[in-house]
C-alpha positions as CSV (number, residue, x, y, z in Angstrom):
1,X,88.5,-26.9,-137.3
2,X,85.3,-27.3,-135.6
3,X,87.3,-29.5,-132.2
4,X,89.5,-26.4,-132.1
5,X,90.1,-24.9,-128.8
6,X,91.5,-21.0,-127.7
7,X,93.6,-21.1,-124.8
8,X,93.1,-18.1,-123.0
9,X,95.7,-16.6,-120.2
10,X,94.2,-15.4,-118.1
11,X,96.5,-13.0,-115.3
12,X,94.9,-11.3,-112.0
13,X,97.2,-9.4,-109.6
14,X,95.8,-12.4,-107.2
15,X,95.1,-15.1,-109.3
16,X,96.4,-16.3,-112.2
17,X,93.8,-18.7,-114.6
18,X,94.0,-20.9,-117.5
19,X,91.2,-21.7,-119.7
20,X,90.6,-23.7,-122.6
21,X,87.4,-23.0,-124.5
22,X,85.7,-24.4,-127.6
23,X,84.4,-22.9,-130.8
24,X,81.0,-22.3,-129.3
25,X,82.1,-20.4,-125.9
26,X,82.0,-23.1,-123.9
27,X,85.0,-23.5,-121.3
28,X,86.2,-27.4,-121.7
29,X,89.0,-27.0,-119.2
30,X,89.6,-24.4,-116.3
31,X,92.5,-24.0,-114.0
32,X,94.3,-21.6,-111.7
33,X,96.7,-20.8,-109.3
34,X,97.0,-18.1,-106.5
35,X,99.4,-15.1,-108.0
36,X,102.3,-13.4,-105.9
37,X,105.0,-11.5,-106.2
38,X,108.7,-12.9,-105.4
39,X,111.8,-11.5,-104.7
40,X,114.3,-10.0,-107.7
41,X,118.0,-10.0,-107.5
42,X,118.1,-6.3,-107.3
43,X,115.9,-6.2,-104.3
44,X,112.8,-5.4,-105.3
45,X,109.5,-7.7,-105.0
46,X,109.0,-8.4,-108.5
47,X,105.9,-10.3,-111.3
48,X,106.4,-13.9,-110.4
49,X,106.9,-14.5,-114.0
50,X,109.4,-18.1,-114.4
51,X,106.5,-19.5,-111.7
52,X,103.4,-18.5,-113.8
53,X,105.4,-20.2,-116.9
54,X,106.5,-23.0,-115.0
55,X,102.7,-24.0,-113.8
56,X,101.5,-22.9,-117.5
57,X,103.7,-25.7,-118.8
58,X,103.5,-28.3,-116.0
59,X,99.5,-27.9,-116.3
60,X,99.7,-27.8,-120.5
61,X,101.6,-30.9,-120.7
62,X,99.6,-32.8,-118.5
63,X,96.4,-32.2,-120.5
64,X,94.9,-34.2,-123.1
65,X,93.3,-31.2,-124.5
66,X,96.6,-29.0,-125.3
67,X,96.8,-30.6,-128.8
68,X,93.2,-29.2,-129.7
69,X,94.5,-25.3,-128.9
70,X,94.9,-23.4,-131.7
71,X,94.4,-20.3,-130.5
72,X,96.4,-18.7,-127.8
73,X,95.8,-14.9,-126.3
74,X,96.8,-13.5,-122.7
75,X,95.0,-11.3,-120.9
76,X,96.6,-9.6,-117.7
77,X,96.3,-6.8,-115.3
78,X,97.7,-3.3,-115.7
79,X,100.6,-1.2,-114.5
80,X,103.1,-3.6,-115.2
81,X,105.9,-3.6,-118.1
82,X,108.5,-6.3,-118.9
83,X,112.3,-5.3,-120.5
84,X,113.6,-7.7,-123.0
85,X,117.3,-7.8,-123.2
86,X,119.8,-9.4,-125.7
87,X,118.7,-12.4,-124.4
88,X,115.0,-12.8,-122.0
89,X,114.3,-10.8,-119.1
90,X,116.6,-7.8,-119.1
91,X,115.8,-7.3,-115.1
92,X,112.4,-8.3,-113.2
93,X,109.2,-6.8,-114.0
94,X,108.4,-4.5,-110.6
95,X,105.0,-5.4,-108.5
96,X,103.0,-2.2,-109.0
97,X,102.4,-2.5,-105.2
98,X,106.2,-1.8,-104.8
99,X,107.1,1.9,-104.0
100,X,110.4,2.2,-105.8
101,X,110.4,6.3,-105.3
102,X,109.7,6.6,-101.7
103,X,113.1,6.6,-100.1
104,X,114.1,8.9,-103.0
105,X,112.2,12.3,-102.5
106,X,114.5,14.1,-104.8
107,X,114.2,11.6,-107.5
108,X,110.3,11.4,-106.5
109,X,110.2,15.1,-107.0
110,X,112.2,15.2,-110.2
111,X,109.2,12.7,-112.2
112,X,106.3,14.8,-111.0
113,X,107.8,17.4,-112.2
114,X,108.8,16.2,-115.7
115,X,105.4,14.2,-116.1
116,X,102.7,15.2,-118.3
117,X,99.9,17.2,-116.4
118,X,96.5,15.2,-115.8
119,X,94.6,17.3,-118.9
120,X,97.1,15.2,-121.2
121,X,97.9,11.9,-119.9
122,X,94.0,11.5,-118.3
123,X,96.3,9.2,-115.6
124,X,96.0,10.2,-112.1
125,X,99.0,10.6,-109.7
126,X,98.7,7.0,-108.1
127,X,100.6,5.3,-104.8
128,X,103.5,2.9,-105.3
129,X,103.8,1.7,-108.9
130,X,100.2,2.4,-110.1
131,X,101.8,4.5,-112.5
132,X,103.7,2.6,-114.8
133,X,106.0,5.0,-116.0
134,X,107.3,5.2,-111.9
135,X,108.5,1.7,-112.3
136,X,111.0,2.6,-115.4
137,X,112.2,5.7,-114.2
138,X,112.8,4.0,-110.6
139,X,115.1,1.4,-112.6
140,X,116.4,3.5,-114.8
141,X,118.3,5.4,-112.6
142,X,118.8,3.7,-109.6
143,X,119.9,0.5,-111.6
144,X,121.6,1.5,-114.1
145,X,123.6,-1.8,-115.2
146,X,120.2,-3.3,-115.5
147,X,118.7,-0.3,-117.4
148,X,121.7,-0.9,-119.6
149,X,120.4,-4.1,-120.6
150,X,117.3,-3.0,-121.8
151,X,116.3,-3.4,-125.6
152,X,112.7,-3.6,-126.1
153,X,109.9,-2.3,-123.2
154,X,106.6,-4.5,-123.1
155,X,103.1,-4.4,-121.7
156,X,102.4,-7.4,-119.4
157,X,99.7,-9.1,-121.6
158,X,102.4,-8.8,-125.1
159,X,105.1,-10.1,-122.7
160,X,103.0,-13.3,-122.8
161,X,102.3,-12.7,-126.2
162,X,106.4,-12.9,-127.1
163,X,106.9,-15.8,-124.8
164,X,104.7,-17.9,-127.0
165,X,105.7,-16.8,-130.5
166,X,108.9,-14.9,-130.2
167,X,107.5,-12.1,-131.2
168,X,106.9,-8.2,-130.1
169,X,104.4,-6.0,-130.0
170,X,102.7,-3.7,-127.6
171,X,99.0,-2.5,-127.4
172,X,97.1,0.7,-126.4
173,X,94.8,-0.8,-123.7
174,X,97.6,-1.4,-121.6
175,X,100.1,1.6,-122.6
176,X,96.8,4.0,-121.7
177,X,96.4,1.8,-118.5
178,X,97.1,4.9,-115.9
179,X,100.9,4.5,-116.9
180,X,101.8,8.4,-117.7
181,X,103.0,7.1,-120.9
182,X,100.3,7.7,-123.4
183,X,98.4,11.0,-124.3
184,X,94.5,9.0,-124.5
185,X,93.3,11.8,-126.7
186,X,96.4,12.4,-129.0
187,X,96.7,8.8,-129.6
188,X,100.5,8.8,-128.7
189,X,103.3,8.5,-126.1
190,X,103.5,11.1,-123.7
191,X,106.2,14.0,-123.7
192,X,107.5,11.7,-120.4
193,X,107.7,8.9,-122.6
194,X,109.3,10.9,-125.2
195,X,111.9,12.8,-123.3
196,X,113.1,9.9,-120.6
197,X,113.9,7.8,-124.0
198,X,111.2,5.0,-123.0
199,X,108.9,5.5,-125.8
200,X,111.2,4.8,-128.5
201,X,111.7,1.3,-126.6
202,X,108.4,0.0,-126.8
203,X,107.9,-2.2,-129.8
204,X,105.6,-1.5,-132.8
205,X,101.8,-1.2,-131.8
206,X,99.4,-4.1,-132.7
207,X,95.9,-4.2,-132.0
208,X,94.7,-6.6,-129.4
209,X,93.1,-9.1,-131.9
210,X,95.9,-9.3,-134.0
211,X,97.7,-12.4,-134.8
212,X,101.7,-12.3,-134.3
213,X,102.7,-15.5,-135.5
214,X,102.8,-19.0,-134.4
215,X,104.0,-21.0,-131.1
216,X,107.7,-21.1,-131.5
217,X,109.3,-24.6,-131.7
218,X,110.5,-24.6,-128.1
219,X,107.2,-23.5,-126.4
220,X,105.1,-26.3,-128.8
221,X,107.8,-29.0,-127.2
222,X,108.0,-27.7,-124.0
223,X,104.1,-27.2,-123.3
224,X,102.3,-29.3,-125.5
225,X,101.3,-26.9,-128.1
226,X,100.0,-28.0,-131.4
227,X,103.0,-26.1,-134.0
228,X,99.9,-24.4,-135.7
229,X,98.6,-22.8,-132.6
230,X,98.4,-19.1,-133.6
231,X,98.9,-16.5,-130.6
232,X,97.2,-13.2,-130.7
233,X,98.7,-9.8,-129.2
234,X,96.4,-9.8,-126.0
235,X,95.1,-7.0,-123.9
236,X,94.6,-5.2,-120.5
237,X,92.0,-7.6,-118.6
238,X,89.3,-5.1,-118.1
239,X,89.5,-3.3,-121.2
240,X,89.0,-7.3,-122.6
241,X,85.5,-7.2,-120.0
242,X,84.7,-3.8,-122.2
243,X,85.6,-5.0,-125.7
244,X,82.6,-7.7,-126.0
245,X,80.3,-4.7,-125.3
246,X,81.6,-2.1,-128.0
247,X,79.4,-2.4,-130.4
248,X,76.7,-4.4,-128.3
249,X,73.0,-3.2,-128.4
250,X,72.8,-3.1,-124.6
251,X,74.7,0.3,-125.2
252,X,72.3,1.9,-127.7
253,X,71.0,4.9,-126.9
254,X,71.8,4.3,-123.3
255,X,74.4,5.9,-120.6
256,X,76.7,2.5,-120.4
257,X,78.8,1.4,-117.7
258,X,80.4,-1.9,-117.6
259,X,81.4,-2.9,-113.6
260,X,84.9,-4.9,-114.2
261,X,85.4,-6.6,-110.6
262,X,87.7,-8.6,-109.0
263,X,91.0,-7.3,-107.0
264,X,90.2,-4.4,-108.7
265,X,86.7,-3.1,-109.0
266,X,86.7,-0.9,-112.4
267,X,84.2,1.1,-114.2
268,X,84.3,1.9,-117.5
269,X,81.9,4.4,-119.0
270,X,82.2,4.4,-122.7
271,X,81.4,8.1,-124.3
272,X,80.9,9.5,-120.9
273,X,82.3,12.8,-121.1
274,X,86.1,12.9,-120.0
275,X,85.5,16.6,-118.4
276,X,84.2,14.8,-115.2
277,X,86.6,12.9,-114.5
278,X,88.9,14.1,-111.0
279,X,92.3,12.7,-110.6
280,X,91.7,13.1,-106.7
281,X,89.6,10.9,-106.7
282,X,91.3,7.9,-109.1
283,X,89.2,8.7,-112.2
284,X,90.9,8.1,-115.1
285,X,90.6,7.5,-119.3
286,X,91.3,4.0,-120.0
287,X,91.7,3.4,-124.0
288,X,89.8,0.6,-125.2
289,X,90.9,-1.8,-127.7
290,X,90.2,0.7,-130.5
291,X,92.1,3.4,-129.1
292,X,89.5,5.4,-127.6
293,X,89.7,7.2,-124.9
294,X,87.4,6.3,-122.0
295,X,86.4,7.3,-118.9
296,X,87.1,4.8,-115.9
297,X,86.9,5.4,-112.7
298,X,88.0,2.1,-109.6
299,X,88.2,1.2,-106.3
300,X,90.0,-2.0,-104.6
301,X,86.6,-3.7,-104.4
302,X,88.2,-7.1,-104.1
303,X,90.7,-6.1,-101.4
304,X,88.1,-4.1,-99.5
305,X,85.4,-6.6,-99.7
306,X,88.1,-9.2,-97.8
307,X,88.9,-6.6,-95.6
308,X,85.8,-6.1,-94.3
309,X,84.3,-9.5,-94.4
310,X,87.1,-10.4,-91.6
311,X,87.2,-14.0,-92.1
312,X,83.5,-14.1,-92.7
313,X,81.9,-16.4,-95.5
314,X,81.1,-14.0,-98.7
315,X,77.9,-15.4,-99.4
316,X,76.8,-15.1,-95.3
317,X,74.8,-12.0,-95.7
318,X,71.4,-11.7,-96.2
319,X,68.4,-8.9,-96.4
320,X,67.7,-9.2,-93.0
321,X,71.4,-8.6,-91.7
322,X,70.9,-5.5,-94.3
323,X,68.1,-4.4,-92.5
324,X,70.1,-4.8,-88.9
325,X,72.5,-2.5,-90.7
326,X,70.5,0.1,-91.4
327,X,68.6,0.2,-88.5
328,X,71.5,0.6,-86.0
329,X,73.0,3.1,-88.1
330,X,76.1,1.1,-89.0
331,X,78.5,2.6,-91.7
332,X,81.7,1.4,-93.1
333,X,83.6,4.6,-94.0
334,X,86.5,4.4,-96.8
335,X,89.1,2.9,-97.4
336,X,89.9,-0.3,-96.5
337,X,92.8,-1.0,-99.4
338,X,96.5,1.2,-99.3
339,X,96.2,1.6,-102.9
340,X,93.9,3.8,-105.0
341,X,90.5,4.4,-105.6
342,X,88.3,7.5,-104.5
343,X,88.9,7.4,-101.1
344,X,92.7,6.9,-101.0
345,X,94.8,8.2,-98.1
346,X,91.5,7.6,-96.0
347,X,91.9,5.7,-92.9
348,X,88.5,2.6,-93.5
349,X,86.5,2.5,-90.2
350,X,83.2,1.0,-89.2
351,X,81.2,3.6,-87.4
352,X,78.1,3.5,-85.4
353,X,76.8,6.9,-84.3
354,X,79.6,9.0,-85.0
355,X,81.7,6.9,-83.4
356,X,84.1,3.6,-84.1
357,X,82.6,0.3,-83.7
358,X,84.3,-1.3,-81.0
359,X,81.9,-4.7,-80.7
360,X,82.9,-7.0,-83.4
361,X,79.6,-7.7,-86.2
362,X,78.7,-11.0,-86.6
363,X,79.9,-13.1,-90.0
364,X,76.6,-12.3,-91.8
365,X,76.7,-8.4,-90.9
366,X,80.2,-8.4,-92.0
367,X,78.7,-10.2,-95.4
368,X,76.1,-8.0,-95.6
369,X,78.2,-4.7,-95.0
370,X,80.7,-5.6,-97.1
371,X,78.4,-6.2,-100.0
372,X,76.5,-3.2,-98.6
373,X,79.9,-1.2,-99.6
374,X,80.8,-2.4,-102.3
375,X,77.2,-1.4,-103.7
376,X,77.5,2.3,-102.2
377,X,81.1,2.8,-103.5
378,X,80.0,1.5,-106.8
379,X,76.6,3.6,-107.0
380,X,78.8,7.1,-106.1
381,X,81.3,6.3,-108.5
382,X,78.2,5.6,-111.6
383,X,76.8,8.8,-110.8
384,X,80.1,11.0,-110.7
385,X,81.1,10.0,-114.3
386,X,77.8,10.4,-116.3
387,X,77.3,13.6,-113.7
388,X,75.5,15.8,-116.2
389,X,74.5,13.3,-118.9
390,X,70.9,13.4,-119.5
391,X,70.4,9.6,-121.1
392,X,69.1,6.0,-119.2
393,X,71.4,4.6,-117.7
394,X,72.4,0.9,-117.7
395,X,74.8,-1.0,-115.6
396,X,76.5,-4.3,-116.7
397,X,78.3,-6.1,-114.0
398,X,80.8,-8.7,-114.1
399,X,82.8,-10.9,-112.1
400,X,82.8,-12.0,-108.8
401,X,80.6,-9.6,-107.6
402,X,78.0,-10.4,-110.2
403,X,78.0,-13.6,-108.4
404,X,76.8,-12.1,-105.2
405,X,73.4,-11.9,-105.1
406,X,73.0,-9.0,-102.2
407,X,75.8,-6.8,-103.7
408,X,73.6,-6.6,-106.8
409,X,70.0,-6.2,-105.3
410,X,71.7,-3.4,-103.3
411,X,73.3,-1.7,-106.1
412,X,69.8,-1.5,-108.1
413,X,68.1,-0.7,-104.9
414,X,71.0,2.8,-104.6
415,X,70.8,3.3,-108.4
416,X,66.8,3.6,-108.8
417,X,66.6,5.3,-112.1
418,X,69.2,2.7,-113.9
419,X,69.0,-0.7,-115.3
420,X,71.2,-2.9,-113.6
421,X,72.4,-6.3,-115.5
422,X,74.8,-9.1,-114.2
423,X,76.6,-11.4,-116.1
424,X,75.9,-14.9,-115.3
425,X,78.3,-15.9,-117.8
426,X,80.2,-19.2,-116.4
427,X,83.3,-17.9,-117.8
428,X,84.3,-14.0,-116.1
429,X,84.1,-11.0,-118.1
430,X,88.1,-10.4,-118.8
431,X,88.5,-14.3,-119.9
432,X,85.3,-14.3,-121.9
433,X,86.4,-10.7,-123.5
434,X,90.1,-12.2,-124.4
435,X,88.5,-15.7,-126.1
436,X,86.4,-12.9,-128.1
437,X,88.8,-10.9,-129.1
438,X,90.8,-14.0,-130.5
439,X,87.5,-14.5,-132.8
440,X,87.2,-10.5,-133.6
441,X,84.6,-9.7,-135.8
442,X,82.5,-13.0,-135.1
443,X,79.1,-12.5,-133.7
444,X,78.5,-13.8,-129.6
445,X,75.4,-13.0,-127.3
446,X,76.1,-11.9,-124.1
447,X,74.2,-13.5,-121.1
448,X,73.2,-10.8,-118.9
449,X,69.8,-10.8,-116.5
450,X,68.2,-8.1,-114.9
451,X,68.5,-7.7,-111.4
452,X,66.6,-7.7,-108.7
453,X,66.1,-4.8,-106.2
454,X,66.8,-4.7,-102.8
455,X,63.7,-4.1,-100.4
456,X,65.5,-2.3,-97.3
457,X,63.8,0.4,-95.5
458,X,65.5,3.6,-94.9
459,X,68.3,2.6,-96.9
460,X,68.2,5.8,-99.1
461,X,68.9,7.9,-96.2
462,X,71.3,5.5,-95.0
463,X,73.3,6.4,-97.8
464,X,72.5,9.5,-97.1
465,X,74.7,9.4,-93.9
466,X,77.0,7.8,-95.9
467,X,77.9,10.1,-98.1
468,X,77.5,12.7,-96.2
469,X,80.4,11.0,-93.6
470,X,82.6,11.4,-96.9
471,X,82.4,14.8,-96.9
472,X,83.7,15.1,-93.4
C-alpha cells in the first residue's frame, strides 16, 4: 500500500518518542514524552512501563493516522530485561541506574566471581545495573517469590515487540548490549547465563527485522491499530543508528565509526579490532544486528553535556567563546555523569591553571565548553579503538549532537586526518535505523554532509593539556 505508514517506538532512558513515517522516509507524525522511572512494589525504582503504554494508546487513539500503520517495530535502550509470568509482568523491569548489589557485598562478591571474564563476554564491569545480568541475579535471590514467577526473560525492545502481537522473541543486539550474558565471539549465552539458569529463559532468537505476527485483537481495539499491522522483533537503539550503515559505501575501504548520541554518547567502530578495546575504560563489543561482534566504546555525553552547560542555552556557544577558552587555559576534566564511560569513578571539575574554577563562566562559555568536551572525549575515544589501524578514517555522527554546529566543527578541528560527516537527517539515527530495518533489504540513501572545521588557535595544545590532565 503506497499510504502505508511504520510506526516506530522509539524508547530513550530520557525520552520516550513516537513516530509515524511513510513509505518514502518521510516522518508524517512525531511525538514524545519525557521517560522516568517509578516506583515497584518490591521497592525498587523500576522501567515506567504501564505509563509509556498508557501515552502510546491515549496518543494512538487520538490520531487520524493510526489506521494507515502497518508496520510496527520498537527500538529501545540497553541494559534492561522484562520477565513474563503466567500472566504479564512477572515483577518490574529494574532501572539500570538502580544498584541492587550494593548493600549486598557478599552477594556482590559472589557474581564477580561466577561471571565470565572480560576476554569472553567483551562486557566491562559497569556501576549499578549497566550490566544486565546484575539486575536478574539481584531479583533472583533477594526476591525470590517474584523470581518464582518468572517464565520467559525479554530484552526491552522484544518486550514491546510481545505487547503488540503476543508474541516472544529476543534479539542479539540487546542480549550482547554489555549484559554479561552473551559470549560476542561465540555467538551464545555466557557460562553466567548458563549456570544461574537465565539463559534457558530467554525466548527463541529472532533477528531484528523479522516479522512476529500481527497486532493482537486487544491492542488493534485498544490503540487504534489497523488488525493487519505487522510488528517486527525490534532492536537495541544504537545498534538500529549502526544497521543503516552495514553495508553502506561510506564504509568502504575506510576506518568507520558511527557517533550514536543522546543520553548516551556511543561509538561504534565496525571491524575495528576487538584487541584494543580496555574494560577500564568502558570499551566494549556491541553485536550488531547480524551477530557480529563490534567494538564500542561510550560516554554519558547527554548527561555530561547538561551538566556542564548549568542551565545555559545549548546552542549559546560560539567560536569566539572557544577562543576565550583556550586562551585562558580553561579545562573541564572528566566526569561529569555517575555512570560509565572512560572516565568513571572520576570526580568532573572545571580547572583553570591547575586549579578549580571558582568564578562561574558565562552561558556561552559553558555552551562552548560543553561542546568543547563533548568533542575532546569523543576525538580520545576514535583514536583508542582504531589505535593501530593504518586505514582513513571517517566519522558519521548522529543525534543531537549532529545538531550542534560547534560540537562538530570542533570534533573535525581535534580529528585532522579524518572525515567527519553529520546526519542532518530530520528523523534521529536510532528511529531512522528502526523504520529501516522494518523495510530490510530495501535500498535508502543516507543524508550525511561534511563538516566544517573549527578555526581555534592553540587548540591542539589545548588538548594537549587536556589529555595530559587525564593522566594525572
Amino acid at each position: 500500500m503506497n499510504d502505508e505508514l511504520t510506526l516506530v517506538i522509539d524508547i530513550g532512558k530520557s525520552h520516550a518518542k513516537l513516530l509515524m513515517v511513510d513509505a518514502q522516509g518521510t516522518v508524517v507524525e512525531r511525538h514524545g514524552r519525557d521517560n522516568a522511572s517509578v516506583p515497584s512494589p518490591l521497592g525498587y525504582p523500576a522501567l515506567d512501563v504501564q505509563g509509556l503504554e498508557d501515552w502510546m494508546a491515549q496518543t494512538l487513539r487520538a490520531s487520524p493516522n493510526t489506521a494507515r500503520c502497518g508496520r510496527a517495530i520498537a527500538s529501545t535502550h540497553g541494559a534492561a530485561l522484562v520477565a513474563l509470568g503466567d500472566e504479564g509482568l512477572a515483577w518490574a523491569p529494574v532501572d539500570y541506574e538502580f544498584d541492587g548489589l550494593a548493600q549486598h557485598p557478599l552477594l556482590a562478591q559472589a557474581f564477580d566471581a561466577a561471571a565470565d571474564g572480560f576476554a569472553q563476554t567483551l562486557s566491562p564491569d559497569l556501576p549499578a545495573g549497566l550490566n544486565a545480568a546484575r539486575q536478574l541475579c539481584y531479583v533472583q535471590n533477594l526476591h525470590p517469590e517474584a523470581w518464582r514467577r518468572t517464565r520467559c526473560l525479554l530484552p526491552y525492545a522484544q518486550y514491546w515487540a510481545w505487547r503488540l502481537s503476543g508474541q516472544r522473541a529476543s534479539e542479539v543486539s540487546s542480549l550482547g548490549c554489555h549484559t554479561h550474558l552473551w559470549r560476542p565471539q561465540d555467538g551464545g549465552f555466557s557460562a553466567l547465563a548458563q549456570a544461574k539458569g537465565w539463559a534457558a529463559l530467554f525466548a527463541p532468537l529472532r533477528s531484528a527485522w523479522e516479522v512476529l505476527g500481527t497486532v493482537s485483537p486487544d491492542i488493534a481495539e485498544a490503540w487504534g491499530l489497523p488488525a493487519h499491522c505487522q510488528v517486527h522483533v525490534g532492536v537495541h537503539d544504537s545498534n538500529a543508528c549502526l544497521a543503516r550503515y552495514l553495508d553502506a559505501s561510506v564504509a568502504a575501504s575506510s576506518a568507520l565509526t558511527v557517533v550514536s548520541s543522546g543520553t548516551w554518547t556511543v561509538l561504534m567502530a565496525p571491524g575495528a579490532p576487538t584487541a584494543s578495546l580496555r574494560a577500564e575504560c568502558d570499551m566494549l563489543a556491541n553485536v550488531d544486528v547480524l551477530g557480529r561482534a563490534t567494538p564500542t566504546a561510550r560516554f554519558m555525553g547527554g548527561r555530561e553535556f547538561a551538566a556542564l552547560l548549568d542551565g545555559a542555552a545549548p546552542d549559546a556557544g560560539t567560536l569566539a567563546d572557544v577562543q576565550a577558552l583556550v586562551d585562558a587555559g580553561t579545562l573541564a576534566i572528566p566526569s561529569f555523569a555517575e555512570h560509565g564511560g572512560p572516565f568513571m569513578g572520576r570526580q568532573g571539575q572545571i580547572v583553570r591553571g591547575g586549579q578549580a574554577l571558582a568564578e562561574v563562566l558565562p552561558p556561552g562559555q559553558r555552551a562552548a565548553l560543553a561542546a568543547l568536551y563533548c568533542a575532546q572525549t569523543t576525538a580520545w575515544l576514535v583514536d583508542r579503538l582504531w589505535d593501530g589501524v593504518d586505514l582513513p578514517r571517517t566519522v558519521v555522527l548522529e543525534g543531537p549532537l549532529a545538531h550542534n554546529p560547534l560540537y562538530l566543527a570542533l570534533l573535525q578541528a581535534l580529528l585532522p586526518q579524518v572525515r567527519c560527516l553529520a546526519s542532518h537527517d530530520a528523523m534521529e539515527g536510532t528511529a531512522r535505523g528502526a523504520w529501516l530495518l522494518s523495510r530490510w533489504g530495501e535500498s535508502a540513501a543516507s543524508v550525511l554532509e561534511p563538516v566544517e572545521v573549527a578555526q581555534v588557535s592553540g587548540l591542539q595544545a589545548y588538548h594537549g593539556r587536556w589529555l595530559a590532565a587525564l593522566s594525572v
